[in-house]
C-alpha positions as a Markdown table, in Angstrom:
| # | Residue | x | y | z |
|---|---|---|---|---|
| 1 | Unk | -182.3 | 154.9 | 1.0 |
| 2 | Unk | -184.1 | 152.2 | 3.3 |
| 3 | Unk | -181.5 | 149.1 | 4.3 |
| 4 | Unk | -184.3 | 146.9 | 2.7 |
| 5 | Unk | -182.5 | 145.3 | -0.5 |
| 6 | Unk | -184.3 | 146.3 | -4.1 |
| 7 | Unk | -183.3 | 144.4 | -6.9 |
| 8 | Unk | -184.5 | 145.3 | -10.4 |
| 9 | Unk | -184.2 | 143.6 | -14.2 |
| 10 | Unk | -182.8 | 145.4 | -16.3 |
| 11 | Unk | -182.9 | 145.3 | -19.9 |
| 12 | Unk | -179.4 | 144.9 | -21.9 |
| 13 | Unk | -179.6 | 145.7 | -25.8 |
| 14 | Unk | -179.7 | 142.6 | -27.1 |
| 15 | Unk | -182.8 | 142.1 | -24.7 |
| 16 | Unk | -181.4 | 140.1 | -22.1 |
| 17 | Unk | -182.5 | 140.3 | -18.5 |
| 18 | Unk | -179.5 | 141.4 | -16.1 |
| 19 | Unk | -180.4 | 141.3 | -12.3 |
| 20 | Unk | -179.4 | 144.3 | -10.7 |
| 21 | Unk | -179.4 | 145.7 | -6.7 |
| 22 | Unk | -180.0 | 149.4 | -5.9 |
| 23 | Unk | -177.0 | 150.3 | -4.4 |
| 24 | Unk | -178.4 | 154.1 | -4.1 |
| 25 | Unk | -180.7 | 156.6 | -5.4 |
| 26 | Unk | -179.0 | 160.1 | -5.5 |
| 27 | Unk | -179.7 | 163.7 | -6.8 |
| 28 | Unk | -176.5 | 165.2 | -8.4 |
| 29 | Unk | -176.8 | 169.0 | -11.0 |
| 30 | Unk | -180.6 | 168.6 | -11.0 |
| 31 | Unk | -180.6 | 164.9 | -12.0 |
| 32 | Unk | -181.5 | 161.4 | -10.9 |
| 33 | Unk | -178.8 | 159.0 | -10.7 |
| 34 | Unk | -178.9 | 155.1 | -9.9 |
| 35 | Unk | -176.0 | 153.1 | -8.2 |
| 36 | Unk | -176.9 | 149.9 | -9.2 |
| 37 | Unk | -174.8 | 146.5 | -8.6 |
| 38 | Unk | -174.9 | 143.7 | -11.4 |
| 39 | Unk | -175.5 | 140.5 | -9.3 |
| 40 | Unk | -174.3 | 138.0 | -11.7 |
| 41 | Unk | -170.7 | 139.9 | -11.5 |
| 42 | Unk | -171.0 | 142.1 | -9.1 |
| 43 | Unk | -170.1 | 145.3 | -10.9 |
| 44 | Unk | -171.1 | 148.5 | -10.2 |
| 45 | Unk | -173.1 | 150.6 | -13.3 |
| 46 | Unk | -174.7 | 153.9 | -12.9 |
| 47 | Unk | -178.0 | 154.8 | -14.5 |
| 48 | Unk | -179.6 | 158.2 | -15.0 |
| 49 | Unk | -183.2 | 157.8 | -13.6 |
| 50 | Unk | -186.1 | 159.1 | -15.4 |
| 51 | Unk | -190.3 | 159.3 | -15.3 |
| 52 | Unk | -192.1 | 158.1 | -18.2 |
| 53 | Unk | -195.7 | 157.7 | -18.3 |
| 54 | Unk | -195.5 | 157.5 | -14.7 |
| 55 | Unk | -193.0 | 154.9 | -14.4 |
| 56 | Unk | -189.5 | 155.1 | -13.6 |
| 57 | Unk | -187.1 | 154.6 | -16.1 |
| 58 | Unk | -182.9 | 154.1 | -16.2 |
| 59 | Unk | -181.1 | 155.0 | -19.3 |
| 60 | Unk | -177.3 | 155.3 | -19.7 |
| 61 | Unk | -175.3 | 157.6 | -19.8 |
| 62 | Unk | -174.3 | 158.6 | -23.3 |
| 63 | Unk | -172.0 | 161.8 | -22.2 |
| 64 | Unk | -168.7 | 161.1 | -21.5 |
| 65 | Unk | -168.1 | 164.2 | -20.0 |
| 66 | Unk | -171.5 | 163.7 | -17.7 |
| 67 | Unk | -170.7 | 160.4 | -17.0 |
| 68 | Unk | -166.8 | 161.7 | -16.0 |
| 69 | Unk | -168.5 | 164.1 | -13.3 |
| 70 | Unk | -171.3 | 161.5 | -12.0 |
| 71 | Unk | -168.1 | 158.7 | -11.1 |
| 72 | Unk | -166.0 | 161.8 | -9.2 |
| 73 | Unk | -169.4 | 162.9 | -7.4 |
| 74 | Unk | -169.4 | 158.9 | -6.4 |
| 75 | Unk | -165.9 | 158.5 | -5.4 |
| 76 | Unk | -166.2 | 161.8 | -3.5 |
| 77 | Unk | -169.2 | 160.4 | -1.5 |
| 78 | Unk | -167.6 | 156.8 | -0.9 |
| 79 | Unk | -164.6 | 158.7 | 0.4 |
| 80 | Unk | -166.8 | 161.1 | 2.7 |
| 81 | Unk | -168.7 | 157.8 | 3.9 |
| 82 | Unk | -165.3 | 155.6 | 4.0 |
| 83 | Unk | -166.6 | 153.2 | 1.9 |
């Protein structure tokens, strides 16, 4: 990922528009993932990234168990990086 700061809208699901930075783009068991940082209060949320009809796309989530091995994979980076 570029240093060049990328900041998306996302769409919550009562439609609102929440600002987010991409933190990083990585690939982890064949996926897409998304670290993205909420800039109204400055949480972090992880996103599984997807194509559709050309465009890329961020859904949540919806395994516990996936999303269970996605936050280890990012603690194990930010450890490896000292972060």
């Amino acid at each position: 990922m570029t240093n060049e700061r990328v900041v998306i809208n996302m769409k919550s699901s009562t439609g609102e528009q929440i600002p987010c930075e991409i933190v990083d783009i990585f690939e982890f068991m064949e996926c897409d993932y998304a670290l993205l940082l909420k800039l109204a209060d400055e949480s972090m949320v992880i996103m599984r990234m997807g194509i559709k009809e050309g465009k890329t796309i961020f859904r949540s989530i919806e395994s516990e168990e996936e999303f269970n091995r996605v936050v280890e994979h990012v603690q194990e980076l930010a450890a490896t990086h000292g972060e």
